[in-house]
The first five atom37 places (N, CA, C, CB, O) and aatype in JSON, in Angstrom:
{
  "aatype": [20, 20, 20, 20, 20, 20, 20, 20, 20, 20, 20, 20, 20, 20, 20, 20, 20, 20, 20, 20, 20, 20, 20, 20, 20, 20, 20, 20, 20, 20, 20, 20, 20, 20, 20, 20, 20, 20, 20, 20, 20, 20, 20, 20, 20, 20, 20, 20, 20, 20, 20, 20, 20, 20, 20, 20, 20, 20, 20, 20, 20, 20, 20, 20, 20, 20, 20, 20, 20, 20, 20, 20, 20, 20, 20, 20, 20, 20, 20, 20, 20, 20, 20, 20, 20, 20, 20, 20, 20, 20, 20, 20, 20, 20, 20, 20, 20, 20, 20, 20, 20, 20, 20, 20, 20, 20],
  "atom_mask": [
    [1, 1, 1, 1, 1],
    [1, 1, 1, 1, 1],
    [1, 1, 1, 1, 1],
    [1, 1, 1, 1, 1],
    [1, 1, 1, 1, 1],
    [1, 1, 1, 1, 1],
    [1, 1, 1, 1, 1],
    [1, 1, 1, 1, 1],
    [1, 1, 1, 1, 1],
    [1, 1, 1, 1, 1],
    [1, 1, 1, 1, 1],
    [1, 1, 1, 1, 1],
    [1, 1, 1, 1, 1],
    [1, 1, 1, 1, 1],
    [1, 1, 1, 1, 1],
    [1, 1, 1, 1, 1],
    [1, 1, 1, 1, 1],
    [1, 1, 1, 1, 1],
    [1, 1, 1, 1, 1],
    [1, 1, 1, 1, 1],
    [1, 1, 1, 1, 1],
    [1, 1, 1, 1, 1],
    [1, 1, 1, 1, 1],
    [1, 1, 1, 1, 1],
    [1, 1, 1, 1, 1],
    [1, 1, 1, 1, 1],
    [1, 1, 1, 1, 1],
    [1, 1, 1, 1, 1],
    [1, 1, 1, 1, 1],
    [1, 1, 1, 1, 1],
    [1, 1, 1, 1, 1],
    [1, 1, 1, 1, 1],
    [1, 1, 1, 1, 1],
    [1, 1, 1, 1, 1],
    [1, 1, 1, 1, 1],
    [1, 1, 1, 1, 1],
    [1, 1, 1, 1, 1],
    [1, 1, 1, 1, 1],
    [1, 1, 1, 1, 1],
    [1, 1, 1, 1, 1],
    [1, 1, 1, 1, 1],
    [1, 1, 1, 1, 1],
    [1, 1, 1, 1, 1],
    [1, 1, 1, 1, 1],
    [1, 1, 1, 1, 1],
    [1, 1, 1, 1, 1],
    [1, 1, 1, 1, 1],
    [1, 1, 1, 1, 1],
    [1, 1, 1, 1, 1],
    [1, 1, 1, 1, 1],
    [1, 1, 1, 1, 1],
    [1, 1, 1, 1, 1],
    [1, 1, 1, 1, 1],
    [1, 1, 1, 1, 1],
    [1, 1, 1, 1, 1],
    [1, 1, 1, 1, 1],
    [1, 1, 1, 1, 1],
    [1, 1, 1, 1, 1],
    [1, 1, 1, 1, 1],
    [1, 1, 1, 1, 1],
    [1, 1, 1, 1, 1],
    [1, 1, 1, 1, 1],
    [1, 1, 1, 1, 1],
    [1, 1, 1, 1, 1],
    [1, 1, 1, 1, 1],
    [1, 1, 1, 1, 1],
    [1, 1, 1, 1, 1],
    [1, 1, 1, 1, 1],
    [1, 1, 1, 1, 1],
    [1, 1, 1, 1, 1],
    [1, 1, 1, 1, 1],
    [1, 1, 1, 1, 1],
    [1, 1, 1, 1, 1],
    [1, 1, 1, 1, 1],
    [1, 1, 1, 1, 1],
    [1, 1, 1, 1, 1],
    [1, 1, 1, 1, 1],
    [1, 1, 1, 1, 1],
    [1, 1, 1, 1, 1],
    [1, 1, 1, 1, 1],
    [1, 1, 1, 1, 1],
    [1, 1, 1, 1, 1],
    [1, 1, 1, 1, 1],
    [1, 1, 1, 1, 1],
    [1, 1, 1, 1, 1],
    [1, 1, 1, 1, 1],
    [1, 1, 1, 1, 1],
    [1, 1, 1, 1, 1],
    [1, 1, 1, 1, 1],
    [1, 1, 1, 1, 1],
    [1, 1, 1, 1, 1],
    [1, 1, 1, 1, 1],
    [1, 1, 1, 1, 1],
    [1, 1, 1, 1, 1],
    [1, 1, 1, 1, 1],
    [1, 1, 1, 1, 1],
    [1, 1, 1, 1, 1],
    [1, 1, 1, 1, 1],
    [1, 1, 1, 1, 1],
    [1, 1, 1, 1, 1],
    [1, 1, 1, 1, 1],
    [1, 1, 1, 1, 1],
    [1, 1, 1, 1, 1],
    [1, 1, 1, 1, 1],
    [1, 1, 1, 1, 1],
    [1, 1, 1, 1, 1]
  ],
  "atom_positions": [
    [[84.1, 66.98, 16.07], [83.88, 68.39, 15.78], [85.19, 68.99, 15.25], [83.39, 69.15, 17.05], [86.24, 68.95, 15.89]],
    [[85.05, 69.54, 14.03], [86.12, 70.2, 13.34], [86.28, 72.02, 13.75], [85.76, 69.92, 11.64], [85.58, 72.93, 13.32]],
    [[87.42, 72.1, 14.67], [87.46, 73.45, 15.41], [88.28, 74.36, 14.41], [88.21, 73.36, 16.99], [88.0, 75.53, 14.14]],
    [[89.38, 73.59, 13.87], [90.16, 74.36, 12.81], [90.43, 73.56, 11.91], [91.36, 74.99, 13.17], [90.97, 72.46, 11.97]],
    [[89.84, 74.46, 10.59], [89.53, 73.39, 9.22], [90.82, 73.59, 8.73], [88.18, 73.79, 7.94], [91.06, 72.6, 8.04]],
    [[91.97, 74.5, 8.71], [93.41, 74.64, 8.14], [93.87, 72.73, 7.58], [94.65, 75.44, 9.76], [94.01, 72.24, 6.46]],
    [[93.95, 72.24, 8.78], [94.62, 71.06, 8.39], [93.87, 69.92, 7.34], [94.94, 70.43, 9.69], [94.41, 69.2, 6.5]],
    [[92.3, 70.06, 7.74], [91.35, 69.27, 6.92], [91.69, 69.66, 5.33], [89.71, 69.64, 7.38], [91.74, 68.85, 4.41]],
    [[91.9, 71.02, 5.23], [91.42, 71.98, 4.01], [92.51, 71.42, 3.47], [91.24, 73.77, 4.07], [92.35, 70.87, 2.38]],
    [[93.97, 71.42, 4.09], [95.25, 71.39, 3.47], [95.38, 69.54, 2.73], [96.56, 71.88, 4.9], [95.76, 69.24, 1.6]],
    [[94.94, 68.64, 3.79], [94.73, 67.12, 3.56], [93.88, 67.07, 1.8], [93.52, 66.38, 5.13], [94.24, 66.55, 0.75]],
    [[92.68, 67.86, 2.15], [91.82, 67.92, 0.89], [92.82, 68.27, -0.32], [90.58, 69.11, 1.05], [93.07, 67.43, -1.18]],
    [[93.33, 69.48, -0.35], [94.18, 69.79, -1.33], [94.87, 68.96, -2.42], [94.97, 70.27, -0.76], [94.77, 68.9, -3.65]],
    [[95.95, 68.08, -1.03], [96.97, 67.48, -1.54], [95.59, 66.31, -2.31], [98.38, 66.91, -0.23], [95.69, 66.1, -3.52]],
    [[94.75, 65.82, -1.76], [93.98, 64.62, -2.28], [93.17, 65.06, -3.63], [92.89, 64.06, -1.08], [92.61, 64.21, -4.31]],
    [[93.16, 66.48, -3.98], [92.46, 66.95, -5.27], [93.5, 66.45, -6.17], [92.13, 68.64, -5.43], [93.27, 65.66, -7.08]],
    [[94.86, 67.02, -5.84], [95.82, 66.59, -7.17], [96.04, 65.59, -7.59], [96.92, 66.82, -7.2], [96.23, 65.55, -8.81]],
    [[96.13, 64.18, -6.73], [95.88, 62.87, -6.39], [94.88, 62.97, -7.68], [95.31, 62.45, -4.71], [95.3, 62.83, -8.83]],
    [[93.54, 63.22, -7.37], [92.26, 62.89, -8.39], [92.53, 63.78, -9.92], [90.57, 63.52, -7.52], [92.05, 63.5, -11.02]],
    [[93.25, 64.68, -9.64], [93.15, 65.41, -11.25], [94.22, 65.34, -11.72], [92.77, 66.9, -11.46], [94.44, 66.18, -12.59]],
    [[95.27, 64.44, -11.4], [96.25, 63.59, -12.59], [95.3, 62.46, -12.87], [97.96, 62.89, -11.99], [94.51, 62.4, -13.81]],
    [[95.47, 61.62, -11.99], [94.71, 60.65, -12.51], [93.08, 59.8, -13.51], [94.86, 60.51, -11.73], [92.66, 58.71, -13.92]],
    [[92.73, 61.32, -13.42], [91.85, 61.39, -14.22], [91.58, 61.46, -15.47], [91.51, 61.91, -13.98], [90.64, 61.01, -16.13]],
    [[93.19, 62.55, -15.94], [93.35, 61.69, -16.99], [93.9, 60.6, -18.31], [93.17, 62.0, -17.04], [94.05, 60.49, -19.53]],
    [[94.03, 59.96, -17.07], [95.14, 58.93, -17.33], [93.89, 57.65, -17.97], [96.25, 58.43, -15.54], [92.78, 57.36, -17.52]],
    [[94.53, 57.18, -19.03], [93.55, 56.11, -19.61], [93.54, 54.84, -18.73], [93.99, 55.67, -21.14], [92.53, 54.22, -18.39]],
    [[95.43, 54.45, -18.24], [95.44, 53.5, -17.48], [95.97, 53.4, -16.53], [95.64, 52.77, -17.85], [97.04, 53.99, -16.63]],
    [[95.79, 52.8, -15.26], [96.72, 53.36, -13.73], [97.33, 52.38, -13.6], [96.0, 53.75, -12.2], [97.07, 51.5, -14.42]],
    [[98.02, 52.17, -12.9], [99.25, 51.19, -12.18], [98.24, 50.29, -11.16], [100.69, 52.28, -11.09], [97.07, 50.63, -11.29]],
    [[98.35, 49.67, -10.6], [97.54, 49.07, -9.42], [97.96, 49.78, -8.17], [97.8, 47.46, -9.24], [96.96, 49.6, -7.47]],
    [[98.58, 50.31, -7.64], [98.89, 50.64, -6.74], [98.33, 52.7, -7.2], [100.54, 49.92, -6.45], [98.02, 53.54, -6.36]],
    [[98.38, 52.84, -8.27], [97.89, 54.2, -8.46], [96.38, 54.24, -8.55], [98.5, 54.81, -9.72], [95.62, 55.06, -8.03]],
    [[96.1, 53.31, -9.23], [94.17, 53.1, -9.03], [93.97, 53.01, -7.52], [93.36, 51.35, -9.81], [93.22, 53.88, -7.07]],
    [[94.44, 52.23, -6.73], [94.32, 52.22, -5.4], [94.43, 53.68, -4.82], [95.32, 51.29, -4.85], [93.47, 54.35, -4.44]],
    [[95.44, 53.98, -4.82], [95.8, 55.74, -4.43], [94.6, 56.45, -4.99], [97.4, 56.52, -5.29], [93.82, 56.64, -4.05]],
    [[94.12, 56.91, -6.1], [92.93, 57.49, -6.52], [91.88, 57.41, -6.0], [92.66, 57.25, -7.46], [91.09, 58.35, -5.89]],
    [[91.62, 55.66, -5.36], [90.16, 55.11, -5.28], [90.34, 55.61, -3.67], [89.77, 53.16, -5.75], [89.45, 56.34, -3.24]],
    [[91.66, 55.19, -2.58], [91.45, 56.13, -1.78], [91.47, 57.77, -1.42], [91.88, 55.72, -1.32], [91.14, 58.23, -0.33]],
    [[91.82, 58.37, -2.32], [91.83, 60.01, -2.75], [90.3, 60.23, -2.33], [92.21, 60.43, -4.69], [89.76, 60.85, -1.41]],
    [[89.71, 59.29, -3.64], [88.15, 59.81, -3.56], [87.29, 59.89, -2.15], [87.3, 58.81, -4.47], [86.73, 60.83, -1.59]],
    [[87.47, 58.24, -1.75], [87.05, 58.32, -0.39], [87.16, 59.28, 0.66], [87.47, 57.49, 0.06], [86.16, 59.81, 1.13]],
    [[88.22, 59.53, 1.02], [88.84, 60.26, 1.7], [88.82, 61.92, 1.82], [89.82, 59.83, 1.41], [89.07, 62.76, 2.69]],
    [[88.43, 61.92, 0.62], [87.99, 63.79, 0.25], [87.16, 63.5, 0.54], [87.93, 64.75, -1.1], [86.82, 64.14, 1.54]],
    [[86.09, 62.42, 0.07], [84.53, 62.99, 0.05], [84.5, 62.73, 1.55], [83.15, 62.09, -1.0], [83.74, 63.63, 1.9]],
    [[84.87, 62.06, 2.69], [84.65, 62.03, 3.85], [85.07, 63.69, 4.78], [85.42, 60.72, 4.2], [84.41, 64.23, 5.67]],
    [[86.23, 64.08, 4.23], [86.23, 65.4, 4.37], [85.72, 66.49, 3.68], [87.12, 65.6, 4.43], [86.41, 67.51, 3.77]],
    [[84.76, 66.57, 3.06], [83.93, 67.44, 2.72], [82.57, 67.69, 3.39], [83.81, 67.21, 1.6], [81.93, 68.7, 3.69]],
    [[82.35, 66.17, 3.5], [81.44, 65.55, 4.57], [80.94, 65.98, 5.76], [81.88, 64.64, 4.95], [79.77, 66.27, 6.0]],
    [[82.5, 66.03, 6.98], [82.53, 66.46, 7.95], [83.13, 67.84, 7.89], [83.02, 65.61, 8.65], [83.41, 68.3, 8.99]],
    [[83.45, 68.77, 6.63], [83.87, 70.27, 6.96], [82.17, 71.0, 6.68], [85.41, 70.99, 5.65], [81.75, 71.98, 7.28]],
    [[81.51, 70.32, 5.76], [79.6, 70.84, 5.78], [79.02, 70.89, 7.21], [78.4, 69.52, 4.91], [78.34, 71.73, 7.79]],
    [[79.73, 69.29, 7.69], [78.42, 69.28, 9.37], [79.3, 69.99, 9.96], [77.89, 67.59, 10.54], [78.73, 70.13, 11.04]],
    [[80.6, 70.74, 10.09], [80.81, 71.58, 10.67], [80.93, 72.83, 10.32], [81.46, 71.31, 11.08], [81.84, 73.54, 10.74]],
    [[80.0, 73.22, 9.5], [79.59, 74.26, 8.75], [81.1, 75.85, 8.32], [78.1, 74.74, 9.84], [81.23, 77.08, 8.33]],
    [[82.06, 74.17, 7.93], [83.77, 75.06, 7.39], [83.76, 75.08, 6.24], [85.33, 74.42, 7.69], [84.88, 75.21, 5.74]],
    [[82.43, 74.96, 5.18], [82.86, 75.44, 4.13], [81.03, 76.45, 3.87], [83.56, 73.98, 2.91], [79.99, 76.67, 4.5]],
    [[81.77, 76.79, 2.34], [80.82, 78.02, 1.91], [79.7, 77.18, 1.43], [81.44, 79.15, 0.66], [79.79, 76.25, 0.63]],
    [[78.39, 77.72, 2.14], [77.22, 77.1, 1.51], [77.27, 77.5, -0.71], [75.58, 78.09, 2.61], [76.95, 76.75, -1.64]],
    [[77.63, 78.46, -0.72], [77.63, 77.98, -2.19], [78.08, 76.78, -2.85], [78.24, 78.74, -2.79], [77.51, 76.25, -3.81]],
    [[79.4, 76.29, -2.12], [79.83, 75.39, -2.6], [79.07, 73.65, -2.65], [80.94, 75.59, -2.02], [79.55, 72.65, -3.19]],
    [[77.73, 73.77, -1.86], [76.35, 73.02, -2.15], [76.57, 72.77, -3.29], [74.99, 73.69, -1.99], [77.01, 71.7, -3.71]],
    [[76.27, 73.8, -3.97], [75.59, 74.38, -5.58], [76.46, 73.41, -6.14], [75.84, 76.28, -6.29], [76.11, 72.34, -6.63]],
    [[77.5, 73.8, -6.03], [78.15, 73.56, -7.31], [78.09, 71.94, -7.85], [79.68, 74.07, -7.11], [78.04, 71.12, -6.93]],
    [[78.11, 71.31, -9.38], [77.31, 70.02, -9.72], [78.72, 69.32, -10.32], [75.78, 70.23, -10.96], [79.34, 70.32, -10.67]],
    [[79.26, 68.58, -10.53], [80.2, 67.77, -10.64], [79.37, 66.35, -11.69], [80.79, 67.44, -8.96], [78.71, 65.37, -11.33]],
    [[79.8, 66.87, -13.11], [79.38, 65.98, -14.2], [79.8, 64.41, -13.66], [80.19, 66.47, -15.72], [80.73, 64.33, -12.86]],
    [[79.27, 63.47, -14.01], [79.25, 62.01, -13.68], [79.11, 61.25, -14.58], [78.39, 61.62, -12.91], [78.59, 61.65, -15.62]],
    [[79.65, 59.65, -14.42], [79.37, 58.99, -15.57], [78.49, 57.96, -14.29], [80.87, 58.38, -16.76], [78.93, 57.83, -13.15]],
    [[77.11, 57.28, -14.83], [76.63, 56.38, -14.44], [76.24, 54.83, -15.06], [75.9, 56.97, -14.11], [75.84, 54.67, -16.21]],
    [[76.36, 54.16, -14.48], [76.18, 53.08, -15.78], [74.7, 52.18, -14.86], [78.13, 51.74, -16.17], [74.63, 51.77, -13.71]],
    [[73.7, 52.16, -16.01], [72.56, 51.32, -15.9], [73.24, 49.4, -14.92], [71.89, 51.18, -17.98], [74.29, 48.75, -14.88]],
    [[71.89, 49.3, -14.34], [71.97, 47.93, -13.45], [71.78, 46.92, -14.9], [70.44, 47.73, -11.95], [71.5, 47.5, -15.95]],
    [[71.86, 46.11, -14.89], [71.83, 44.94, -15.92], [71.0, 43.88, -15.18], [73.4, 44.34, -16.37], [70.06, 43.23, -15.63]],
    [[71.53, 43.84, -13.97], [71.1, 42.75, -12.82], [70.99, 43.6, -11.48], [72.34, 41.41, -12.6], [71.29, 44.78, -11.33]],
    [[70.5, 42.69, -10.52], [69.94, 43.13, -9.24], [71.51, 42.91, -8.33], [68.36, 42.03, -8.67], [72.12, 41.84, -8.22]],
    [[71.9, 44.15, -7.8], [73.17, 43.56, -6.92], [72.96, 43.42, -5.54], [74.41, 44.44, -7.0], [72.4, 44.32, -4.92]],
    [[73.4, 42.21, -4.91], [73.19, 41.65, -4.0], [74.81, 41.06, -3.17], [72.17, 40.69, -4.54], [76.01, 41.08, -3.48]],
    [[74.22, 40.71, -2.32], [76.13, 40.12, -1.55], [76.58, 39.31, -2.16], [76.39, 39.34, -0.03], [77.79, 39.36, -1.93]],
    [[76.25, 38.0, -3.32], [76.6, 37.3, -3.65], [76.86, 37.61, -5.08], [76.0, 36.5, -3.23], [77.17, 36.75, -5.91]],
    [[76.74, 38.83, -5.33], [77.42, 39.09, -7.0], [77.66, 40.53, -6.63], [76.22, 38.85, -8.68], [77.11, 41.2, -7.5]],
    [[78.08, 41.12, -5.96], [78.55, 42.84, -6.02], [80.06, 42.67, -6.52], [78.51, 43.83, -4.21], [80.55, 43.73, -6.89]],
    [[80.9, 41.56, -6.62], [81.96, 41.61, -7.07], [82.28, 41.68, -8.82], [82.42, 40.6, -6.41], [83.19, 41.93, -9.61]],
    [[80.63, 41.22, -8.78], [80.83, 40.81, -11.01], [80.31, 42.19, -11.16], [79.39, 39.14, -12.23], [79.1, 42.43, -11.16]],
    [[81.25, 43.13, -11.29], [81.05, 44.01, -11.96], [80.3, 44.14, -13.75], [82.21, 44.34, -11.74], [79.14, 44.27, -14.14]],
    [[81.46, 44.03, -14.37], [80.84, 44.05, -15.66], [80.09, 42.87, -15.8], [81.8, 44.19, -16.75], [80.23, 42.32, -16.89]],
    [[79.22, 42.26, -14.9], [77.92, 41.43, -15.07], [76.8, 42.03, -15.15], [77.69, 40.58, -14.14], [75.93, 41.99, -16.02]],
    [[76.92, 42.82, -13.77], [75.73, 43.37, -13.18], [75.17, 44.33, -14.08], [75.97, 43.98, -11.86], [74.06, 44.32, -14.6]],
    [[76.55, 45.58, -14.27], [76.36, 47.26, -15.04], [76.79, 47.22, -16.29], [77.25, 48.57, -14.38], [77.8, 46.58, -16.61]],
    [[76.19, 47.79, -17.0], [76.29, 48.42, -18.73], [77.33, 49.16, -18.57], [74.98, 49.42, -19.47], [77.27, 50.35, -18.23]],
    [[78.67, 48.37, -18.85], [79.8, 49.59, -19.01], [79.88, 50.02, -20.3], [81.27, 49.2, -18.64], [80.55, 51.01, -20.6]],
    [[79.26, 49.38, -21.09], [79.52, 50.1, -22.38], [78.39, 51.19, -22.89], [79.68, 49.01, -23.47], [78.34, 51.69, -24.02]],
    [[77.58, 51.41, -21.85], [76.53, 52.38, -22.31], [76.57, 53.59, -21.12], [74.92, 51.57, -22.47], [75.43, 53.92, -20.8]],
    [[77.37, 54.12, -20.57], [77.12, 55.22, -19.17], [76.08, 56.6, -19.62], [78.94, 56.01, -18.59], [75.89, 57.2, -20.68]],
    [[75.76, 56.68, -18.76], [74.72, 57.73, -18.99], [75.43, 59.26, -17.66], [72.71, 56.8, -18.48], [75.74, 59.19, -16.47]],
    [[75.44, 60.38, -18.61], [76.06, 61.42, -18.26], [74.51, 61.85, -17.21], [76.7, 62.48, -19.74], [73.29, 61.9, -17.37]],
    [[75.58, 62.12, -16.02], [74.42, 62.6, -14.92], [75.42, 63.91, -14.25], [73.88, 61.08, -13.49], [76.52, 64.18, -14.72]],
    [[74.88, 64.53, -13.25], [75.49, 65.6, -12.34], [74.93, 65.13, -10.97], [75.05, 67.25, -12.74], [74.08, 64.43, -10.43]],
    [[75.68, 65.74, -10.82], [76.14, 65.31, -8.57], [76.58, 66.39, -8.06], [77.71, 64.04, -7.96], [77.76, 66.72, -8.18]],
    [[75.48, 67.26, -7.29], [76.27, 68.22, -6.2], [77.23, 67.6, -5.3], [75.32, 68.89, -5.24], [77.26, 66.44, -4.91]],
    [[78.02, 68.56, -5.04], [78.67, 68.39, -3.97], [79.01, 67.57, -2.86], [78.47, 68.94, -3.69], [79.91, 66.75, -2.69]],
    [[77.72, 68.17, -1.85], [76.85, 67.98, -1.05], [76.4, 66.33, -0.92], [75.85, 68.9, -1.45], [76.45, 65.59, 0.06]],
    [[75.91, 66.05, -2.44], [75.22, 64.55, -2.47], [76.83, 63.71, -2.38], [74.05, 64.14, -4.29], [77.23, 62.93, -1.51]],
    [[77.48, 64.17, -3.54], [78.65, 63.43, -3.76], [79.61, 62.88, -2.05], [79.61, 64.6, -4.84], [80.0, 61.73, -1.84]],
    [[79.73, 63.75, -1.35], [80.07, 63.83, 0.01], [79.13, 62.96, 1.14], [80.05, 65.31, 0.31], [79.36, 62.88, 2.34]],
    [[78.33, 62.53, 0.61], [77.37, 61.74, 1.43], [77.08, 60.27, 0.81], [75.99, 62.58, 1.54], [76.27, 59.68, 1.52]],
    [[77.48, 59.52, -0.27], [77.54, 58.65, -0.86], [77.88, 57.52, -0.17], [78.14, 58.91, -1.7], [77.98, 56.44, -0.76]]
  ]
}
């Protein structure tokens, strides 16, 4: 149970800037893709738990966060979730939107 969101809110912060350099960066470092890929996690887990503790503004539901998705090619399973560009059409992504809300529950 989140009693005072100050520190959650402040963690989130620093982890937005984390995601909006790197976004647009064509290519990351390995150790900076890592940093990003945990940014993401890590916000969306605190967004997560500031909703079920009802510390943020229900508008902020609403709001839709453009996406890139890429079509299955193949069926992913435990024994190929690692072949990425096997499985998914990276060269074809299809522009989708993601509330919030969904994005935080992923």
């Amino acid at each position: 149970m989140i009693l005072d969101s100050r520190p959650w809110k402040k963690e989130l912060s620093k982890l937005s800037q984390i995601i909006y350099r790197a976004r647009f960066k064509t290519k990351l470092s390995e150790s900076r893709e890592i940093a990003y890929e945990k940014a993401i996690f890590i916000s969306a887990y605190i967004v997560r738990k500031l909703f079920e503790a009802s510390k943020l503004s229900y508008k902020l539901k609403e709001i839709s966060c453009p996406i890139k998705k890429y079509p299955n090619i193949k069926h992913v399973n435990l024994f190929n979730w690692h072949n990425i560009d096997q499985i998914f059409d990276l060269n074809n992504p299809v522009r989708h939107s993601l509330n919030i809300k969904n994005y935080a529950t992923i």
